[in-house]
C-alpha positions as CSV (number, residue, x, y, z in Angstrom):
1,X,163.5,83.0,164.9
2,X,162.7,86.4,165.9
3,X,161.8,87.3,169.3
4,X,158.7,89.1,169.9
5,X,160.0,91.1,173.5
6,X,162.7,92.5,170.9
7,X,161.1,92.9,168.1
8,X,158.4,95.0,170.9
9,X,162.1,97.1,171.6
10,X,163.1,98.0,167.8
11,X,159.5,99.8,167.8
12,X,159.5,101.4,170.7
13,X,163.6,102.9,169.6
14,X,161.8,103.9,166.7
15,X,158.7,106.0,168.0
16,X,161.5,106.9,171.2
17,X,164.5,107.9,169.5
18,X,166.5,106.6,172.4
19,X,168.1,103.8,173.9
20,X,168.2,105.8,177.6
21,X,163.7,107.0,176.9
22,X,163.1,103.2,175.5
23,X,164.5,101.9,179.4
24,X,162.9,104.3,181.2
25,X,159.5,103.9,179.3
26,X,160.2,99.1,179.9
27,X,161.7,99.5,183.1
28,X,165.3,98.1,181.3
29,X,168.5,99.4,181.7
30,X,170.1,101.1,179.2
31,X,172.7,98.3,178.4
32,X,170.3,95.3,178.7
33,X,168.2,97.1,175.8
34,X,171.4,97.4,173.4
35,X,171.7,94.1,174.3
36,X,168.7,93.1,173.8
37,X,168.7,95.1,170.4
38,X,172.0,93.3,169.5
39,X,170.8,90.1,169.8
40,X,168.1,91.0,167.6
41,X,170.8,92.1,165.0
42,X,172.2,88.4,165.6
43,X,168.9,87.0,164.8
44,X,168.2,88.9,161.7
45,X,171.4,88.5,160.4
46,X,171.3,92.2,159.3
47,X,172.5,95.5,161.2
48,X,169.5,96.9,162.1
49,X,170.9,100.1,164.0
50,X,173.4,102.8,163.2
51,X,175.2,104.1,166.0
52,X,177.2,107.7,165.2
53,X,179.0,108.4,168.6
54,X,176.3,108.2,171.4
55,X,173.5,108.5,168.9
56,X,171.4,105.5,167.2
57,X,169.2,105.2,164.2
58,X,167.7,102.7,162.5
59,X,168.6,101.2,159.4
60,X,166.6,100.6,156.4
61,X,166.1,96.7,157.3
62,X,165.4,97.8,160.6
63,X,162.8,100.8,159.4
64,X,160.8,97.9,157.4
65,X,161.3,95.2,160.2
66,X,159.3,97.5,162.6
67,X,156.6,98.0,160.0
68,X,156.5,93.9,160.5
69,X,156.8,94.2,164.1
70,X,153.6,96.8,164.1
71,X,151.7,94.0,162.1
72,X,152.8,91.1,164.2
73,X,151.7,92.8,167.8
74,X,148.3,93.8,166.0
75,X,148.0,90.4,165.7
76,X,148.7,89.4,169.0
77,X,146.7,91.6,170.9
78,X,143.9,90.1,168.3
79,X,144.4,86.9,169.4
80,X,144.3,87.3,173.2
81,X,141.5,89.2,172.5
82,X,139.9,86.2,170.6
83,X,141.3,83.8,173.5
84,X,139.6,86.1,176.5
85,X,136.4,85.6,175.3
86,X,137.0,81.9,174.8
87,X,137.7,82.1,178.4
88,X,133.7,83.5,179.3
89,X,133.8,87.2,179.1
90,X,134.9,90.4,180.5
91,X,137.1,88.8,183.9
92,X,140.0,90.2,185.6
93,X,142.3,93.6,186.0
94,X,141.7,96.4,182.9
95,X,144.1,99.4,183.4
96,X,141.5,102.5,182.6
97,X,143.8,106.1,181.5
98,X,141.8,108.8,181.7
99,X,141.8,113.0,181.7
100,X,140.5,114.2,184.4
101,X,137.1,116.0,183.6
102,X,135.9,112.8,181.7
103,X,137.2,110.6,185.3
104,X,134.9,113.1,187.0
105,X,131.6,113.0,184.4
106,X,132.0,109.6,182.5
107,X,133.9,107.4,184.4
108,X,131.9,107.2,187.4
109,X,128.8,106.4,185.6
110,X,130.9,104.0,183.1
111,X,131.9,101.8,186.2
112,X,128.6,101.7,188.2
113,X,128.0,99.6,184.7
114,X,130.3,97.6,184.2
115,X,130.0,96.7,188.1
116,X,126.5,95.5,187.6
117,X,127.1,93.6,184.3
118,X,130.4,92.3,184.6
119,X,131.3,92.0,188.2
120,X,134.3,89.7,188.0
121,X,136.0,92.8,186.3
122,X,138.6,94.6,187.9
123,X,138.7,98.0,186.8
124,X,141.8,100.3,187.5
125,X,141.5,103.9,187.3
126,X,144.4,106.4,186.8
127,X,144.2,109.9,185.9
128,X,146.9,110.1,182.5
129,X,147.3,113.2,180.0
130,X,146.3,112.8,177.0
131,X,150.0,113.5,175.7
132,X,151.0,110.6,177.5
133,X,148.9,108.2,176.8
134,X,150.1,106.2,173.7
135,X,153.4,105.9,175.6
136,X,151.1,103.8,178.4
137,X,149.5,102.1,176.2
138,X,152.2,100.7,174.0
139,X,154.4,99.6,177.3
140,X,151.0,97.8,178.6
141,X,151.0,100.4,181.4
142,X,147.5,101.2,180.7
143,X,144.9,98.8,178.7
144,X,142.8,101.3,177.4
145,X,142.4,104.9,177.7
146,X,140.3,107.9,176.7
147,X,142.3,110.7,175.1
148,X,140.8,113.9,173.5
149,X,141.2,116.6,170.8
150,X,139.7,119.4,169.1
151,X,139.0,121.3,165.5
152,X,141.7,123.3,166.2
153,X,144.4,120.8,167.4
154,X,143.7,117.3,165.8
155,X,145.2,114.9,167.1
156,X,147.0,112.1,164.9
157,X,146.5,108.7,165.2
158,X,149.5,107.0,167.0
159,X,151.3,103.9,166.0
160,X,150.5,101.1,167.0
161,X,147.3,102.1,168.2
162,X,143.4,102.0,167.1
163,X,140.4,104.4,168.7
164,X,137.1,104.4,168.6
165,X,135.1,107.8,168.7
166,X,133.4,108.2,172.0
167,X,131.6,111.7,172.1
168,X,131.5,115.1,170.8
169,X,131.1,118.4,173.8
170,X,130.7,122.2,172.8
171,X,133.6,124.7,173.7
172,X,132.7,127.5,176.3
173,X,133.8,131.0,177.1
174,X,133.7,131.5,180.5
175,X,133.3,134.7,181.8
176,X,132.3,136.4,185.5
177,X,128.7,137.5,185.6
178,X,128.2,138.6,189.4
179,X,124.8,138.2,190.7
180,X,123.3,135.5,187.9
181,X,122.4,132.1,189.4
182,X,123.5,129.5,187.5
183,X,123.0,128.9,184.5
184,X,123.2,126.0,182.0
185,X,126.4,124.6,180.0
186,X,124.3,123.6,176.6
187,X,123.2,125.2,173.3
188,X,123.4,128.4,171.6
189,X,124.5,129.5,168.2
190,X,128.0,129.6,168.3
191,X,128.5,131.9,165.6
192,X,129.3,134.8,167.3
193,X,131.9,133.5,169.7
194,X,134.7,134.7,168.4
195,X,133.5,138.5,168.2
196,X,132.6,137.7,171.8
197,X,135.8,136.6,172.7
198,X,137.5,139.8,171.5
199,X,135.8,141.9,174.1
200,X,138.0,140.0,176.6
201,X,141.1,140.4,174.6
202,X,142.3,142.8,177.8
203,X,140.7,140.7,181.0
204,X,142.9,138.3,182.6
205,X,143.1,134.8,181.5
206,X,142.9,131.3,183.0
207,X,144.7,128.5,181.4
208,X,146.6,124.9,182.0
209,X,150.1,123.8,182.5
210,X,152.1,124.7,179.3
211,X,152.5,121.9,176.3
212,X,148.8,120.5,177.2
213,X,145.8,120.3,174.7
214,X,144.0,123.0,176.8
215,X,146.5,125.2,176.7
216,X,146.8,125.4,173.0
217,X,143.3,125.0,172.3
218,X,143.2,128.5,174.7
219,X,146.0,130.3,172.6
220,X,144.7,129.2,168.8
221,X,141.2,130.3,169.6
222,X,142.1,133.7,171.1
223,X,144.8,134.1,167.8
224,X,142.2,133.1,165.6
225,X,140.0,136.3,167.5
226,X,142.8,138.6,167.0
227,X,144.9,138.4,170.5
228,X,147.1,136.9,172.6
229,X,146.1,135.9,176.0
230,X,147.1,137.8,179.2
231,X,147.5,134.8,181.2
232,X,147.9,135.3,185.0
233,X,147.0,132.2,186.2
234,X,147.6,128.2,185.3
235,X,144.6,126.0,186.7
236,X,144.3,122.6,185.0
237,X,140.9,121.6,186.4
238,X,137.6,122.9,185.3
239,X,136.0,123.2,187.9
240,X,138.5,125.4,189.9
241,X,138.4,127.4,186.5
242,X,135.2,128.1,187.1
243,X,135.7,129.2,190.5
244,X,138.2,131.2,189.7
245,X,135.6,132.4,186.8
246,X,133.2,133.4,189.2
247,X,135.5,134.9,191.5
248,X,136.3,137.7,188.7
249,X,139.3,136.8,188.6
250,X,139.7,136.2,184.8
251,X,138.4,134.1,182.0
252,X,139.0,131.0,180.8
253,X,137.6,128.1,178.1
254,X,136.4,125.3,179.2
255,X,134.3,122.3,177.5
256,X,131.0,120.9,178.2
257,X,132.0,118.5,180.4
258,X,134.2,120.8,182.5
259,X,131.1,123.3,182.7
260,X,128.3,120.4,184.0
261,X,128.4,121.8,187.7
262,X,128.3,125.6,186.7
263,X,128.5,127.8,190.2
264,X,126.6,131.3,190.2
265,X,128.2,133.9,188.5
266,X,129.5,132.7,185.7
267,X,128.3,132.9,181.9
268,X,129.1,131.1,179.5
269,X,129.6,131.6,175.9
270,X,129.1,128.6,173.0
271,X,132.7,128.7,170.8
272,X,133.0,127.9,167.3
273,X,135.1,124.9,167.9
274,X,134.6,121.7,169.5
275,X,136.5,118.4,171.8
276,X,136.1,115.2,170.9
277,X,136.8,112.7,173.1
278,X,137.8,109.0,171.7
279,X,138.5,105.4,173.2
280,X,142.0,104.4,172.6
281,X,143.7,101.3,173.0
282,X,146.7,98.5,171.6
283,X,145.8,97.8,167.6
284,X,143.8,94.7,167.4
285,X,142.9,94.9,171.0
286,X,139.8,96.4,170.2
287,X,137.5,93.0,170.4
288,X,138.7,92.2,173.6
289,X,135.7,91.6,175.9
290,X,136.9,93.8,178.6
291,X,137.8,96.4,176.4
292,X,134.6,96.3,174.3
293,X,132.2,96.2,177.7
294,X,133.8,99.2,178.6
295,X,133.3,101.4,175.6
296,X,130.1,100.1,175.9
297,X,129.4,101.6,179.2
298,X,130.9,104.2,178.2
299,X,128.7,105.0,175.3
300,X,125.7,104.2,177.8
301,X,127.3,107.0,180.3
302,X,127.4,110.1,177.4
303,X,124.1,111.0,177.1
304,X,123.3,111.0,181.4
305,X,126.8,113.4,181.2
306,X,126.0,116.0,178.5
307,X,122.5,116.0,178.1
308,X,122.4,116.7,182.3
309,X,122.3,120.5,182.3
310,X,119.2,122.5,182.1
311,X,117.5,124.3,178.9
312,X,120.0,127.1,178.3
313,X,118.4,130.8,178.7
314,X,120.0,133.9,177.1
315,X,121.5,135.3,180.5
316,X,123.7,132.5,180.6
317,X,124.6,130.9,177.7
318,X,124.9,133.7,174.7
């Protein structure tokens, strides 16, 4: 018989590539995972790995026995998704991942709901990039997480997990406008963003850390106006861009829900591109009562967060 807590490490070697990332990510030792892995060779009765000096790949039994193992941990989160609710409901810990702009605009909201109609849950907030996510969720790190992406960076569905979309936010070009009060983070025609955008081809620029969504989102938009960005300084939240914004000291894009809070000074310019943000969790977790009654409140907190701001006006939003 096959044990499931191996069959859980063949997967994991497989999306890792690694013996040494596949401890790191379980909290294993390297050589109790090969053993662990060998005894699952034993089991099978079939090598599943090839090892080539310090490097390991999988065979082809072990390639199809992880497309097995994908449809057998589906199944299991199904069923203790099926057995929580025969339990009574949402009850208990739920690990909540989330980027920061939707922990500061949707979250909030999302828990005040779930407080009042399902108080014997335990939510647990942590603040997890997007990149890192699936990683979380497939070690059970994290339960269920919001993750993002946009038209110009899609972002593939991983394996072993399922989402469910969540909302869509216009993308903003931030720029300083000394003296204006301010103004709102909605509506426009976006169709002149890129021509825009091009007049600030020489302005300073404010972007994220390197190797995030933001960042790339940042650098495709400006290519696909022509340019390269100037970047002179690395801010990951939004709403430090925007003081930075209003400080003159560059310009930056930022989404809807980045741009809720707008300070004076700072205009904003609808982009031809757009964020989307989704609910991700493990596959076949999704009917899991705690899981569902949060995507529920989280549905219920979208329109409060991006319908907020006030009827855009030309001096603002262009």
């Amino acid at each position: 018989m096959l044990d499931v807590r191996r069959l859980r490490l063949l997967r994991e070697l497989a999306l890792r590539g690694t013996i040494a990332a596949v401890a790191e990510a379980l909290a294993f030792t390297p050589s109790a995972v090969s053993q662990q892995l060998a005894t699952l060779e034993r089991e099978a009765g079939v090598a599943l790995l090839e090892r080539t000096g310090r490097r390991v790949r999988l065979t082809p039994a072990g390639e199809k026995l992880v497309r097995h193992a994908e449809a057998v941990l589906e199944r299991l989160e199904l069923a203790s998704a099926e057995l929580a609710e025969a339990r009574g409901g949402p009850a208990g810990p739920l690990r909540i991942g989330a980027f920061p702009t939707a922990t500061r605009t949707l979250v909030p909201t999302a828990l005040a709901l779930l407080a009042s109609r399902h108080p014997a849950l335990e939510p647990m907030v942590s603040e997890v990039d997007p990149a890192a996510v699936a990683h979380a969720l497939r070690a059970g790190d994290l339960d269920v997480a919001l993750v993002h992406g946009y038209d110009l960076v899609p972002a593939a569905l991983e394996p072993g997990l399922a989402e469910e979309p969540l909302c869509e936010e216009a993308m903003f070009l931030a720029t300083p406008a000394p003296g204006e009060e301010a103004g709102p983070a909605t509506g426009s025609d976006a169709s002149h963003g890129l021509a825009v955008l091009a007049r600030w081809r020489d302005a300073p620029w404010i972007v994220s850390a390197p190797d995030t969504l933001c960042r790339v989102v940042t650098e495709r938009v400006c290519r696909a106006a022509g340019f390269t960005p100037r970047v002179r300084h690395h801010v990951d939240e939004f709403g430090t861009v925007l003081a930075f914004v209003a400080a003159g000291q560059g310009v930056a894009v930022v989404p809807q829900l980045g741009a809720l809070a707008l300070p004076p000074g700072v205009r904003l310019t609808v982009l031809p591109v757009r964020r989307r943000t989704r609910v991700a969790f493990r596959g076949g977790a999704g009917p899991h009562p705690a899981i569902a009654a949060l995507t529920r409140a989280l549905r219920d907190a979208v329109p409060a967060a991006l319908d907020s701001a006030p009827a855009p006006t030309p001096a603002h939003v262009t």
